[in-house]
N, C-alpha and C positions, 0 to 999 in steps of 0.2 A: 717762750710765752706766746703762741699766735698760729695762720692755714689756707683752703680752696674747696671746692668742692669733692665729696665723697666719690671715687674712679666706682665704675659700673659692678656690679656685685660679680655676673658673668668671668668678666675682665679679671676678676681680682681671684674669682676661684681657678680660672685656667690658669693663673700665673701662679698661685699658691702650688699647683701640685706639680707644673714644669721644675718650679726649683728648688723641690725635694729631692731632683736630680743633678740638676746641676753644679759646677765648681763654684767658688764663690766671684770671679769676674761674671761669670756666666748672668747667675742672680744678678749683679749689679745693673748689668746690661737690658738684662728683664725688665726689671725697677723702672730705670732710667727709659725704656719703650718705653712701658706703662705709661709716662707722662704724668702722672698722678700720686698722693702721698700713698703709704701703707694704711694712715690710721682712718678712722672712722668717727668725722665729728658730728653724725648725726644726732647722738649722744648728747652732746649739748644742743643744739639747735635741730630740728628735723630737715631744716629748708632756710634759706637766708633770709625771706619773708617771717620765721619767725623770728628769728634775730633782731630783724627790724623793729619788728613790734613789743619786742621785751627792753629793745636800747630806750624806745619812744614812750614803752610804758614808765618806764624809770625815769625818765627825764620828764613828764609830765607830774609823776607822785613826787618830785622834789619839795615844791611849794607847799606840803602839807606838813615839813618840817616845821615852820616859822612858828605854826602856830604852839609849841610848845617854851618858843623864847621865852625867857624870864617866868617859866613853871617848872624848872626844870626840881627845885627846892620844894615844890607845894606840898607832895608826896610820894612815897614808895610808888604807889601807883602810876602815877605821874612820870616819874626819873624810869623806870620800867617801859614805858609807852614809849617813851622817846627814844632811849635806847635800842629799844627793838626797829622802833623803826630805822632808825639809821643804821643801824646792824643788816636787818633783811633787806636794805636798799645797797647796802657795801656789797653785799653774796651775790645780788641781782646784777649787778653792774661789774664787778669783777668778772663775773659766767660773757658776761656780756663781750669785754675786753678780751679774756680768755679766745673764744669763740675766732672773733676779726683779727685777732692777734698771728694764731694759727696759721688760718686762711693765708694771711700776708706774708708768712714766711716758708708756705706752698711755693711760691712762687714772687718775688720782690721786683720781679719785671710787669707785673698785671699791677697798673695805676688802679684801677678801681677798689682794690681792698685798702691800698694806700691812705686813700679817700675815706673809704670805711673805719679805719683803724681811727684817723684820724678824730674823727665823728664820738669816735668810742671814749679815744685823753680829751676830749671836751667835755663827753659827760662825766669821767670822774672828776675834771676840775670844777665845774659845776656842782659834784657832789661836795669837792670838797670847802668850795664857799659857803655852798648852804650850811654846813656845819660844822664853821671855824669857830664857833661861837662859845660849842658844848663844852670845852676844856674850861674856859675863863668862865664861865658861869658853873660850871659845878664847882672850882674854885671859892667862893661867892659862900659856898654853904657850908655849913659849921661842920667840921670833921666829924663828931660823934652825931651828928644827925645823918651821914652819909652812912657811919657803920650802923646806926639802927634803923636805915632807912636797904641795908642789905642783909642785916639779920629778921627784917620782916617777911620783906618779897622772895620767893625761892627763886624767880629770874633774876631778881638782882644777886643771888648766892650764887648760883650756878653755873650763869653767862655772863656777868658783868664784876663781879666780886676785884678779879685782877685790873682787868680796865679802871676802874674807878681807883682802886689802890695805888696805882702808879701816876695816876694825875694825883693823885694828894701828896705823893714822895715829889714830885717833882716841883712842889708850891711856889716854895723862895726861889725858882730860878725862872719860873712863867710872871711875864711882863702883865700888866695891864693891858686892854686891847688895842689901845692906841699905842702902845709899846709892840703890842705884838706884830702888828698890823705895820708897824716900820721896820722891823724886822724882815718881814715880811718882803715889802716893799727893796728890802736892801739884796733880795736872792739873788738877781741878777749880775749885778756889779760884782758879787764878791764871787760869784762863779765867772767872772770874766776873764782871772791869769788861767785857768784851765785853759777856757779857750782860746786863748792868745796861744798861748805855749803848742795846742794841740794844732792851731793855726799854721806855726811855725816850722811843725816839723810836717806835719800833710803837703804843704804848699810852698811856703816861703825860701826855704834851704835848700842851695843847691847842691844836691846833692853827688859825688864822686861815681863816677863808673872808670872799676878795673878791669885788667885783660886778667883774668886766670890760665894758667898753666897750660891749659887743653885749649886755649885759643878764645875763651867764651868771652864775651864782653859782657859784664854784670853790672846794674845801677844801683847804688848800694843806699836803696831809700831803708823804711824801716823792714819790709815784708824782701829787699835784696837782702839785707843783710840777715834776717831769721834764716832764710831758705840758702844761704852759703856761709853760716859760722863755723857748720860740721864738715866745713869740706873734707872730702879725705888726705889734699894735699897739705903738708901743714906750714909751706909756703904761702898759699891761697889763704889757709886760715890766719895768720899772719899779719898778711895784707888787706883782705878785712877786717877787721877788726883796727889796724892804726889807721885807714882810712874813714872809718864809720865815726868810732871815736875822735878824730883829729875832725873831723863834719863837726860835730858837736862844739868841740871847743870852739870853731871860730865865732860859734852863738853864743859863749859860756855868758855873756854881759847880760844878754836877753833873757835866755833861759833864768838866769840869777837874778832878773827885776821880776817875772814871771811870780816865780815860785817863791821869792820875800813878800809880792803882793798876796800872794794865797798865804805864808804863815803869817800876816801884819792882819788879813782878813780872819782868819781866826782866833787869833786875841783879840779882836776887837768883840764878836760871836759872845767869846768865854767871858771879855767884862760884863757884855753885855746883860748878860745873865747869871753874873755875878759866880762867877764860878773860878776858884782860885788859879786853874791852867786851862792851857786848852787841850792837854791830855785827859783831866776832870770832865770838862767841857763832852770832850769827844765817845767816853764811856759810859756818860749818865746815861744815856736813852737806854741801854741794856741795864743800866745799874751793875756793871763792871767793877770791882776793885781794882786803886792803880797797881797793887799787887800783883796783880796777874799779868800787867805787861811787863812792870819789872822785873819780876818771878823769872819771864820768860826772855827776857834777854839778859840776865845773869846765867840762867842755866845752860842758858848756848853757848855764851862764850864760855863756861867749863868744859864743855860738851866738843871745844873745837880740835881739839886732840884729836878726836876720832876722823872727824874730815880733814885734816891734813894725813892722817893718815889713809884716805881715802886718796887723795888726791896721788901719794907716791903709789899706792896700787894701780891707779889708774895710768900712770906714767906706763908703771912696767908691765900693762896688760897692751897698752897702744905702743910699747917696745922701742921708747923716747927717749932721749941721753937726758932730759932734764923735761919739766913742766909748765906751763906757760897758760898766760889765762884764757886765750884761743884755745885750749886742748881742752877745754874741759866739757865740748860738747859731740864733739865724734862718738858715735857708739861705741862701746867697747867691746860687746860679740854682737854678730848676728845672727838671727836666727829665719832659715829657710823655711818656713813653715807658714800657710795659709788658715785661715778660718773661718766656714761658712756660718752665718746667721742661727743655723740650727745647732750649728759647734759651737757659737758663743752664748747663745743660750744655754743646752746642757751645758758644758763648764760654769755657768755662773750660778746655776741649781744644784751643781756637786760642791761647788768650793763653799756657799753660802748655808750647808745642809748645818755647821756648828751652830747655825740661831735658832736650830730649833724649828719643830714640824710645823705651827702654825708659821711661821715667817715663811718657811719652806713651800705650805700649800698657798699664799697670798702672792707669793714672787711669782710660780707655777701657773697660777691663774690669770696673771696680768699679762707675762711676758708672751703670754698664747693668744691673749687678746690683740684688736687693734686701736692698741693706745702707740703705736711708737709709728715715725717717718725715717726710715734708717741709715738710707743708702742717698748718697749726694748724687744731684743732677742738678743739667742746667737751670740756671733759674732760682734755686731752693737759696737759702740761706744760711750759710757757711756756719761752723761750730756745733754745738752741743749744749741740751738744756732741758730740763725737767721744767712742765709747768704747772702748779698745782692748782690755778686759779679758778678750776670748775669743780667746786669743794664737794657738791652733791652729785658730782659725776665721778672722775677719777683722774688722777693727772695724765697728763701727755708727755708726749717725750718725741723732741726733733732730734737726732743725731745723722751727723756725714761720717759711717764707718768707715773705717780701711779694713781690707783682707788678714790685715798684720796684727801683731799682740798688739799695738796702742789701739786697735780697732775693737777687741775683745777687751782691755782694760775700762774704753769709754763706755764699751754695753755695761759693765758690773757698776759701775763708778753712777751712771744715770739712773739704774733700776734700783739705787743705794739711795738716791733722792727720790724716789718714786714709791720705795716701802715707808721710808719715814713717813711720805705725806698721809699713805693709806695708812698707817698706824696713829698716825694722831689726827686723823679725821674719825676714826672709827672711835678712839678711845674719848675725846673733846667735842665742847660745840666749837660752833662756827670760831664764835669771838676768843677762843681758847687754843686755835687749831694750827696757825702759821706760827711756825718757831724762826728767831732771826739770825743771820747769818753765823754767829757766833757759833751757833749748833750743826745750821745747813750742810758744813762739808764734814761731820763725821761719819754719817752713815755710809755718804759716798765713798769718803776714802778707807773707811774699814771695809768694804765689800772689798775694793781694790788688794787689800793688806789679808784678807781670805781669799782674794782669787791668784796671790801671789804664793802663800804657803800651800796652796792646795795643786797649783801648777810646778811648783816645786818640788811637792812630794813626788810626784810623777815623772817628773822628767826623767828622762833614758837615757843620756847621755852627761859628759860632762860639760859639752860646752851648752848645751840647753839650761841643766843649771847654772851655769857661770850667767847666760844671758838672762834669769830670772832673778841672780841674787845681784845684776847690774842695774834692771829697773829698779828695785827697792833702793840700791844704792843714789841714783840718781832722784828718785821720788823723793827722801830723805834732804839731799842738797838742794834740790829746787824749792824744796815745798817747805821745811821746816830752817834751814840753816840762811837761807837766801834773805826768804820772807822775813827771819827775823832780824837780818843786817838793814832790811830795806825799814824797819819800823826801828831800828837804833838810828837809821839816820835821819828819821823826821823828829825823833824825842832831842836828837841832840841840835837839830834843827831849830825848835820851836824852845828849847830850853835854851839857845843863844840869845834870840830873839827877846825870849821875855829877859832878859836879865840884862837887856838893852846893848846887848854887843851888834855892830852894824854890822849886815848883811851883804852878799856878792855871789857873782856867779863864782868867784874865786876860792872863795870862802866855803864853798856849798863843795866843790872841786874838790878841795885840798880837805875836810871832814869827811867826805865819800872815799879817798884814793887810802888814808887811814884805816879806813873801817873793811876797806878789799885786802890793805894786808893783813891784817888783825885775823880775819875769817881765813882769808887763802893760805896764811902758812910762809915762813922766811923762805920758805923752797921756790917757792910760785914765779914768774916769771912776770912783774906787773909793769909796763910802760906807764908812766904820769897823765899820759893822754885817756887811758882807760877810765880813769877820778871820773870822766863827762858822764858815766855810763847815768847817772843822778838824774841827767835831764832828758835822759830816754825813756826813763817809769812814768806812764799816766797818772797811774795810782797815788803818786804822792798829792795830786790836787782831791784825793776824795782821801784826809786826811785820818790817820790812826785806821787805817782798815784792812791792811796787808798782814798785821799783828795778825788775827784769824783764821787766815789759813795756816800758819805756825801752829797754834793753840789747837785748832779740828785736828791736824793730824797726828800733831800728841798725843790728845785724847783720842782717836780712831786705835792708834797705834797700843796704847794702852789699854784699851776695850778688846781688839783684836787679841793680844797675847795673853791677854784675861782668859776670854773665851776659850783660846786654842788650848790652854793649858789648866782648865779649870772646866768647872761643870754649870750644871742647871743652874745655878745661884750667880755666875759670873755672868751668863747668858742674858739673865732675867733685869739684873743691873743696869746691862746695855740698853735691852729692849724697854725697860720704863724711861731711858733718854728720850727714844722714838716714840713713846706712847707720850710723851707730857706733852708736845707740841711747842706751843707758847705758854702756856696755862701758869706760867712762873718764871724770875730771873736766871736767865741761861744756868749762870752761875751756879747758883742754889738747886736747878735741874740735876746736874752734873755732880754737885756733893750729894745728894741724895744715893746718888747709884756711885757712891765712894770714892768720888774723884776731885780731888782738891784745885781749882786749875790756880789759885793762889798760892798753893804749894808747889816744893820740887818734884815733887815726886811724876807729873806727868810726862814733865820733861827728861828727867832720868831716865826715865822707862824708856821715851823715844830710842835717846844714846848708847842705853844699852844693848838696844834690840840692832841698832846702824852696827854696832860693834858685835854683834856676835855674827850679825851678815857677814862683814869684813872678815870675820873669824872664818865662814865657810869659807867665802871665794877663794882667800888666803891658803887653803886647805884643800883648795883645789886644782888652783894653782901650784900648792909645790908637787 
């Protein structure tokens, strides 16, 4: 979400037709001269002067909100006015943020957009004072005066219809405003075990450095230990991992007040707004049924057959007398092969051609544009990220490629959040058009799950498919089998708690080191010290939200094999996900185009599809 200034057009045209020859180090190295991003934000802003003036003119039209307090009931006319207004003051300033956001992530060593950016979360917290009101005062008005007061106004049917329907669903659990307003007041404290916890392991812990095998001296903070889990030695791997882990334990007391302060901060939340858990709690704002998380950590654990049976292939493909929970990050082939920029574009316009010509020519269009920053240099801002918050313009996109397939996976994967947005900004208005996370990572990961069967169909050799039916495999454990062990361990978490059984780092231990063997398999290899791995995940202080990535790549994975194996009408299912936007509850999005996520059946499909992979490699292996 965020940038610098637009590099010289000159500059950018002699570099565009150098690296139509070049290898793809070549390109990088180009890039990284250049000094400058790839994209082009003149498009939102012409000049940083207008910027200024669009932050200032918005921060000055705030004050014309108030005057609608306590008119909000007068009339259609009235409820119309103000909503629009804070609606085209939301577009304005989000363009705004967008814009300095960018800029800032150009470059994170230039203090002055820092400053900017800054400037930018004051004006939306300022937006968002001036109209903290709107919810509790539409409250206020008589529900059948609200739907005749949207069957009158066509703006009120057409841009605010859902808005206003989900403050009315949401009544009994919205406080009074002095309820609200201490609520409020209470953000801070109760996001305080995050950052205790997040404190802890940045700074506080000291952390082990080992010698590995080659002589290296390694400090096995968190970013030691991601960058030597895969070592190839599986002594090395080993020894990281009891020392990583064995780290953690001597914290287990801390970490365990930490994270009972965040689940004891969330029943407090869920009473407080009268909601009978804080899994309830945690799903209302999508309007979630608890079925669907239950749904989805029943069907996994049926489901775990298949990944143990993954796990012993993977034994005998890394050629191991037995399996161990170190081994399960080494690649399992690799593959010699580069990919320039223009090579991961075409592959991502062949593999994506099953959605069909319009998807086809929109993808086509974008990806030829300068909406993307591709290639890491100094300076820039690490990771990968679609931004869509310049709704009348078109999204952006930062990415740090690599030469390698994870570098061509994160092209498909970004340009997957990048058609979503262009489709349901095209299809919705404004207030209709940001779909929420719940949705967010299907289209991503279905381009992924078409740029996988489509690299597969091609492949020329056998161990190129071996090494394409080994990402799938590993997308599968990370993404679907992981994620939903890490959301069985906050439900059985937060279901201790409420049932009043006292809490520990011990306790938190000894429920996580269960739930590793349950998933991993009686084969697996688990030392007791590995249980800590609990107080390694951030994610458990941004509570019930790891569930999601489980559920998107079900449903991806299930839309995916729809497509590939079906026609126009399977296509068209998909594509109305990506056309609704937000326009309705995820949920309900998603049964529309035949997908139950409350039923098994998405999750089936997942395990079915792991296991007929398994079926190949197995197949090709013998």
């Amino acid at each position: 979400m965020t940038e610098l200034t637009r590099r010289d057009a000159l500059a950018a045209g002699a570099l565009a037709s150098l690296a139509t020859s070049l290898p793809a180090w070549a390109q990088n190295a180009a890039q990284a001269a250049a000094g400058a991003a790839a994209w082009d934000l003149t498009e939102i802003y012409p000049n940083d002067a207008a910027w200024d003036a669009a932050r200032k003119g918005a921060l000055a039209a705030l004050p014309a909100i108030v005057k609608y307090k306590g008119r909000l009931g007068e009339s259609a006319a009235t409820l119309a006015e103000a909503l629009a207004l804070q609606s085209d003051l939301g577009k304005t300033i989000g363009r705004v943020y967008t814009y300095v956001s960018l800029k800032s992530d150009e470059d994170v060593r230039v203090a002055a957009w820092q400053e900017k950016q800054a400037q930018a979360i004051d004006l939306y917290t300022a937006f968002g004072e001036a109209t903290a009101w709107f919810a509790p005062e539409i409250l206020t008005i008589d529900k059948a005066k609200i739907q005749g007061f949207i069957a009158a106004d066509p703006a009120l049917k057409s841009r605010f219809d859902f808005y206003l329907a989900n403050i009315v669903r949401q009544a009994e659990h919205t406080l009074s405003p002095e309820g609200e307003a201490l609520l409020a007041s209470a953000t801070a404290p109760l996001q305080a075990p995050g950052d205790i916890s997040g404190q802890l392991r940045s700074s506080d812990i000291p952390w082990p450095t080992i010698k590995l095998s080659d002589g290296k001296q390694v400090r096995l903070d968190s970013q030691g230990y991601t960058l030597n889990r895969d070592a190839p030695n599986r002594a090395d791997r080993k020894a990281v991992f009891d020392a990583f882990w064995g780290a953690h334990g001597k914290f287990q007391n801390s970490f365990g007040a930490t994270y009972n302060a965040k689940v004891k901060g969330d029943i407090f939340t869920a009473k407080a707004r009268k909601y009978p858990t804080s899994l309830a709690a945690a799903l209302s704002g999508n309007n979630v049924p608890e079925a669907v998380y239950r749904t989805l950590v029943a069907e996994t654990n049926k489901g775990l057959p298949q990944l143990h049976r993954y796990f012993e292939l993977r034994r005998r493909m890394l050629n191991l007398p037995d399996i161990a929970y170190y081994d399960i990050y080494p690649p399992l082939v690799s593959l010699d092969r580069n990919f320039t920029l223009d090579q991961m574009r075409t592959l991502t316009l062949e593999a994506v051609k099953p959605l069909g010509p319009d998807y086809q020519a929109r993808i086509a269009k974008a990806t030829a544009a300068k909406w993307m920053d591709p290639w890491p240099r100094e300076g820039k801002r690490p990771g990968a990220y679609m931004n869509p918050g310049a709704y009348e313009v078109h999204p952006y996109l930062l990415l740090n490629l690599s030469e390698k397939y994870d570098g061509l996976s994160t092209y498909a994967h970004e340009w997957g959040h990048a058609l979503h947005s262009l489709l349901a900004n095209a299809a919705q208005p404004y207030e209709k058009a940001d779909y929420p996370i719940f949705l967010a990572e299907i289209a991503s990961t279905a381009n992924e799950q078409l740029l996988v069967a489509y690299m597969l169909k091609n492949a020329k050799t056998k161990e190129e498919k071996l090494f394409y039916l080994g990402q799938q495999m590993e997308n599968f454990r990370g993404t679907f089998y992981r994620q939903t062990m890490f959301a069985e361990f906050e439900l059985k978490a937060h279901d201790l708690a409420e049932a009043g059984e006292g809490l520990s780092g011990k306790k938190f231990t000894d429920v996580y080191f269960d739930l590793l063997k349950r998933y991993h398999g009686p084969k697996m290899g688990l030392d007791p010290a590995y249980g800590n791995e609990w107080a390694f995940i951030p994610h458990f202080y941004n509570s019930f939200y790891v569930y999601q990535y489980a559920t998107c790549i079900a449903a991806a994975t299930y839309f995916a094999q729809a497509i590939l194996k079906g026609g126009a009408k399977e296509r068209d299912n998909y594509l109305s996900v990506l056309k609704a936007g937000g326009s309705d509850y995820p949920v309900d999005i998603l049964k529309r185009a035949g997908l139950d996520m409350a039923s098994p059946a998405p999750y089936q499909a997942l395990v079915a599809t792991f296991k007929d992979t398994l079926d190949q490699a197995e197949a090709l292996l013998a």
